[in-house]
C-alpha positions in Angstrom: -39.2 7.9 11.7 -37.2 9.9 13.9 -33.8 11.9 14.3 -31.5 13.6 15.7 -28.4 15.6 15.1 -26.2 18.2 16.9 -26.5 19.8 13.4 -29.8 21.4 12.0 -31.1 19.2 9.9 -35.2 20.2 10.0 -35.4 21.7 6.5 -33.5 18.2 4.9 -35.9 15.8 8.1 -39.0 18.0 6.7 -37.9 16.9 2.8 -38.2 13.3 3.9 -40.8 13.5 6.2 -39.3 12.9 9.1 -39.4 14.3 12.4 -36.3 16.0 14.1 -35.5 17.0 17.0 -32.5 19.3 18.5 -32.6 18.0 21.9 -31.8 14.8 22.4 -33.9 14.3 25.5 -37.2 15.3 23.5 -35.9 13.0 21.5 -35.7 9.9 23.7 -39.1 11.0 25.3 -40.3 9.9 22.0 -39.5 6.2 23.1 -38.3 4.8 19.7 -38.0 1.3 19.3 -34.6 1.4 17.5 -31.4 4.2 17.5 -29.5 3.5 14.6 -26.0 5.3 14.8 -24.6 7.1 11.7 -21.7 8.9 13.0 -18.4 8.7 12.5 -16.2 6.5 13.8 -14.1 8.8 15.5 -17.3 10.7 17.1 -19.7 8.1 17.7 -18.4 7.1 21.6 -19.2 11.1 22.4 -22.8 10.7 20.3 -24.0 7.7 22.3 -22.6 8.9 25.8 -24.7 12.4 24.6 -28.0 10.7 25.4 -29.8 10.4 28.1 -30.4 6.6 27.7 -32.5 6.3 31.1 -35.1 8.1 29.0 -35.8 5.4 26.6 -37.5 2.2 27.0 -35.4 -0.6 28.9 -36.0 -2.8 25.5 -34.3 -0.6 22.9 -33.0 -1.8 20.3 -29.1 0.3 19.6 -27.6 -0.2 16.2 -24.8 1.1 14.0 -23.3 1.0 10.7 -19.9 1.8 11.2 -16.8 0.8 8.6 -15.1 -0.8 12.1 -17.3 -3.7 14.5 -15.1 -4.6 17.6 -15.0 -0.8 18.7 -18.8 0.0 18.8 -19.6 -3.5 20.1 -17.3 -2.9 23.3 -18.5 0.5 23.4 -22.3 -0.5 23.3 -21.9 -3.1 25.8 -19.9 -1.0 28.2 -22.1 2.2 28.0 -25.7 0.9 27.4 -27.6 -0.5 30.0 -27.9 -4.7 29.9 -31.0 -4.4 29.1 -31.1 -2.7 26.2 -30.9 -4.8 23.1 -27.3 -4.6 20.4 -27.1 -4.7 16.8 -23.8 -4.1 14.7 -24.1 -4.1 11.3 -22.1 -2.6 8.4 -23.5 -2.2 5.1 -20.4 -2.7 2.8 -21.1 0.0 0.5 -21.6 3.7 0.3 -23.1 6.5 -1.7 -20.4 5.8 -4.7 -20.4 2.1 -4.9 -24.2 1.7 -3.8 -25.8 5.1 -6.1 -26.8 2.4 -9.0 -28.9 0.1 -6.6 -27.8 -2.5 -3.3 -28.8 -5.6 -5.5 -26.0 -8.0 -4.2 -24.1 -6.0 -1.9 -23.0 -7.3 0.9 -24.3 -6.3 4.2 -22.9 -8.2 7.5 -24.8 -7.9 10.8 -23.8 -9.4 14.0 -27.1 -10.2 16.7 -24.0 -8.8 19.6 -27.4 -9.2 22.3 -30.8 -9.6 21.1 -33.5 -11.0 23.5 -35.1 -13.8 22.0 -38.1 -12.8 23.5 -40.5 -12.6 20.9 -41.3 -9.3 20.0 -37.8 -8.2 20.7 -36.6 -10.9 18.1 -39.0 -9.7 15.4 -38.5 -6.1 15.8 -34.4 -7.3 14.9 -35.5 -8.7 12.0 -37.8 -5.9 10.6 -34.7 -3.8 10.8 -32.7 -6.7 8.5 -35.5 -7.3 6.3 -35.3 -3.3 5.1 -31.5 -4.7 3.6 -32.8 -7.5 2.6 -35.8 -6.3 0.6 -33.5 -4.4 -1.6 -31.3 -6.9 -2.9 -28.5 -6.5 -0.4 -26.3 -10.4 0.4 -26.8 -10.3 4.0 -24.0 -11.4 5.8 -24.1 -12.9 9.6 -20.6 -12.9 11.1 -18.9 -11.9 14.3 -17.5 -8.6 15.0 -13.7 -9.9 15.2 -14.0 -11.5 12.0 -15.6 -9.1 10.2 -12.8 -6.5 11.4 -10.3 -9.0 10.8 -11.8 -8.9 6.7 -12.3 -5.1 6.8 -8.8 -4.8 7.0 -7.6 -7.3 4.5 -10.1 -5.5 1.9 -11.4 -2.6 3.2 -8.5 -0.9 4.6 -6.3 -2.0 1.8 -8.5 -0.7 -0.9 -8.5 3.1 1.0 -4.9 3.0 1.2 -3.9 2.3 -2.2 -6.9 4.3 -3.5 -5.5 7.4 -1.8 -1.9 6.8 -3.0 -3.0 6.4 -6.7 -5.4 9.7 -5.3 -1.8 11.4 -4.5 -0.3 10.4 -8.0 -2.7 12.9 -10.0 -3.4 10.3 -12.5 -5.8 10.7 -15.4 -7.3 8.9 -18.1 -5.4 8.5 -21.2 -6.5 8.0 -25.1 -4.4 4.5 -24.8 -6.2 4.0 -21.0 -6.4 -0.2 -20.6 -9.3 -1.9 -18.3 -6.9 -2.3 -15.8 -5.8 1.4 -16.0 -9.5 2.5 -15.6 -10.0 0.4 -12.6 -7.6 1.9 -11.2 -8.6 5.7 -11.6 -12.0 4.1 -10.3 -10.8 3.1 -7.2 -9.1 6.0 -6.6 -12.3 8.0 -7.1 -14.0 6.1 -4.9 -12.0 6.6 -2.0 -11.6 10.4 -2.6 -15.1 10.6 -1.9 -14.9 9.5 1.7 -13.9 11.9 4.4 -10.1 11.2 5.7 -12.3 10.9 9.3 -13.4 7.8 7.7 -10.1 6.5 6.7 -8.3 7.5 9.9 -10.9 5.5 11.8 -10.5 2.5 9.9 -7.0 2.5 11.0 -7.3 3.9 14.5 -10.3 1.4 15.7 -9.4 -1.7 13.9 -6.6 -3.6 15.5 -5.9 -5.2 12.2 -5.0 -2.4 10.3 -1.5 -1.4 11.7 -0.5 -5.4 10.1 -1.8 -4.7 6.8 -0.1 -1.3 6.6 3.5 -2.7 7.3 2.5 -5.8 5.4 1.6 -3.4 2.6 4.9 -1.5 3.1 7.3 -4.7 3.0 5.5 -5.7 -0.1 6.3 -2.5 -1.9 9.9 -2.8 -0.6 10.6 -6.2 -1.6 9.1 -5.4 -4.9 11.9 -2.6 -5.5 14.5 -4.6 -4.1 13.4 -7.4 -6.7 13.9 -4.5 -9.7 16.8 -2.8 -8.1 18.5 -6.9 -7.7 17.6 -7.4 -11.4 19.3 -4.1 -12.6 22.2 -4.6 -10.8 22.9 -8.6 -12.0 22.5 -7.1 -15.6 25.2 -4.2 -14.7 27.5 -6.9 -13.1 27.6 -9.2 -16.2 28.1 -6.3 -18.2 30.8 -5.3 -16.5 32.5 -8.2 -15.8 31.7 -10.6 -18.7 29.3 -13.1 -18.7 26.4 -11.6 -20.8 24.0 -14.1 -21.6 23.2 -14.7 -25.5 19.7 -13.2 -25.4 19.9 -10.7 -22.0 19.8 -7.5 -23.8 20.6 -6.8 -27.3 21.4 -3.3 -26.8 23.3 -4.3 -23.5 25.3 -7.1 -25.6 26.4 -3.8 -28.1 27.3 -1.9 -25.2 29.2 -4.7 -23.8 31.1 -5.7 -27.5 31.7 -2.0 -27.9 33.3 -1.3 -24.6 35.6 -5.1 -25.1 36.4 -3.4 -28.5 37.8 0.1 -27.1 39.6 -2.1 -24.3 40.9 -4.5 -26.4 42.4 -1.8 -29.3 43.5 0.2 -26.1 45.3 -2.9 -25.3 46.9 -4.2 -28.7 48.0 0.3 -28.2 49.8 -0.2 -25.2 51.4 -4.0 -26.3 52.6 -2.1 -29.5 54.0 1.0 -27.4 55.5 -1.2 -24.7 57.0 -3.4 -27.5 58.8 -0.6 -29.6 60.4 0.7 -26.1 61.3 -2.8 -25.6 62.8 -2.9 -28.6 64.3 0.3 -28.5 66.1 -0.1 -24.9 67.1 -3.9 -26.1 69.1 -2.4 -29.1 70.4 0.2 -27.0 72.1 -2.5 -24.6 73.3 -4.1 -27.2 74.8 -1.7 -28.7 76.3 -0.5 -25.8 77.1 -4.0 -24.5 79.6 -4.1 -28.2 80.8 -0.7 -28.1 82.3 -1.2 -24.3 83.0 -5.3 -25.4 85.4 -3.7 -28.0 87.1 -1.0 -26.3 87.9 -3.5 -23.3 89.1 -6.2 -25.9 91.4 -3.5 -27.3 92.9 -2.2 -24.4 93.7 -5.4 -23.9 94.9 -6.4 -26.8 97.2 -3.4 -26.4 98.9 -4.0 -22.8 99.6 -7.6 -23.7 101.4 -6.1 -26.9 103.5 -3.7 -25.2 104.2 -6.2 -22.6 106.0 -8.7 -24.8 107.9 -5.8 -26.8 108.9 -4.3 -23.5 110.4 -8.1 -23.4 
C-alpha cells in the first residue's frame, strides 16, 4: 500500500506499514492499480488536478469516498483521462458511528466506468470485497440518487445535530431514551469538521430543499403553538370557554366575569340612586313651581272679580 499527502504523514505511513511519498510524481511512478481519494469535499477537485495523471497507467482505477457523489463523479469524468477506470463509493459511516465494528453498515458504490475487461473488472471487485468482508450492507445505486438520499438523511441529521450542538444540552438524572438519542446525535456530528458539513450543502444540489423544507417545518410548528395560544386567549376573553379547556383558565375566566359583573351591579346601583335622586328633585321642583303658578292665579282671578 501506498500514499500520499501534502502533509507529512511518514512517521503515522511507517506505523502501518505503508509507504509514503511527498511528491506526488514519485508517487504515480509507482504505477498503483487504484487511487482512492480521502480528501475533503471542498479540497478534493485541487487534490486530483495536483497529480500528474499522465504518469500512471492508462488502466487506473480512481475512487473516492466522499459524504457527496454527483460532484466527484462530474469531476472524475471531466479531469481524468477516458481511459482511466471510476469508482464512487461512500461508506455511510465514520470514525464515531463505525469505532464498534462495520457489521451492517451501509456502504453504496456506483461502477460510474469500469471496463468489463476482465482483469479491470476483478480488480473493481477486490476493492468492494475489502467492505464486504467486514460486515458492511453493500449498496449499488446511482450517484443522483444516492445524493438525492444523503440529503433527506444525511444532511438533515448534521443540521439538527449541530443545532441541538448550539443548545449546550446535557444529560439529566430524569434523562428519557429519546433525550439520550438526542445528546447522541449531537455528539456525533460535533465530531466532524464544519468542512464536512459545509460541503454537504455546497456540493449536493439537494440540500438547499431540505434546509428551507426544514425551516418551514419549524415555522409552521410555532405557528401551530402560537394559533393554539391565542384561540385559548380569545375564548377567555370573550366567552366561550369550553367545559374542560383549562381549569385554571375557567378560574381566571369566572374570576374576571365576577369582578365585571360586581363592577356592574356598582355602577347600576350608583346610576340608580342619581336616578333617583334627580327624579325627586323634578318632582319636587315640578310641585313647588305647580303651586306658586296655581296661586298666582288663583290670586288675579280674585282681585279681578272684587275689582268688579
Amino acid at each position: 500500500m501506498l500514499a500520499h499527502s501534502r502533509t507529512d504523514y511518514t512517521e503515522a505511513a511507517a506505523r502501518s506499514g505503508v509507504e509514503f511519498f511527498r511528491d506526488a510524481d514519485d508517487f504515480c511512478e509507482e504505477h498503483p492499480e487504484i487511487i482512492l481519494l480521502c480528501s475533503s469535499i471542498i479540497s478534493v477537485e485541487a487534490v486530483l488536478k495536483s497529480l500528474p495523471t499522465q504518469r500512471l497507467k492508462r488502466s487506473t482505477l480512481f475512487a473516492d469516498v466522499l459524504s457527496v457523489k454527483e460532484f466527484p463523479r462530474r469531476l472524475f469524468l471531466q479531469v481524468l483521462p477516458p481511459e482511466f477506470d471510476v469508482l464512487c463509493t461512500h461508506p455511510m459511516f465514520g470514525p464515531e458511528s463505525g469505532k464498534d465494528g462495520w457489521g451492517g453498515l451501509p456502504f453504496v458504490y456506483d461502477k460510474v466506468r469500469v471496463s468489463n475487461e476482465g482483469l479491470r473488472a476483478k480488480r473493481c471487485e477486490r476493492f468492494l470485497d475489502i467492505f464486504s468482508r467486514e460486515g458492511c450492507r453493500m449498496v449499488e445505486m446511482s450517484c443522483a440518487e444516492h445524493d438525492r438520499y444523503a440529503a433527506e438523511s444525511q444532511f438533515i441529521t448534521h443540521t439538527v445535530g449541530r443545532m441541538l450542538g448550539g443548545l449546550g444540552l446535557e444529560s439529566t438524572p430524569i434523562a428519557t431514551k429519546g433525550y439520550e438519542k438526542l445528546l447522541e446525535v449531537a455528539r456525533n456530528t460535533a465530531g466532524d469538521s464544519f468542512d464536512l458539513y459545509y460541503g454537504l450543502f455546497m456540493y449536493n444540489v439537494n440540500s438547499t430543499e431540505q434546509l428551507e423544507r426544514l425551516d418551514m417545518a419549524f415555522d409552521s410548528l410555532k405557528k401551530q403553538l402560537v394559533g393554539r395560544l391565542h384561540d385559548i386567549l380569545r375564548r377567555q376573553l370573550f366567552g366561550g370557554v369550553s367545559s374542560n379547556e383549562n381549569g385554571v383558565l375557567k378560574e381566571n375566566s369566572a374570576s374576571v366575569n365576577g369582578v365585571l359583573k360586581e363592577n356592574s351591579a356598582s355602577v347600576n346601583g350608583v346610576l340608580e340612586d342619581s336616578s333617583a335622586s334627580a327624579n325627586g328633585v323634578v318632582e319636587e321642583n315640578s310641585v313647588s313651581q305647580n303651586g306658586v303658578d296655581e296661586n298666582g292665579i288663583g290670586r288675579r282671578i280674585d282681585e279681578a272679580s272684587g275689582s268688579n
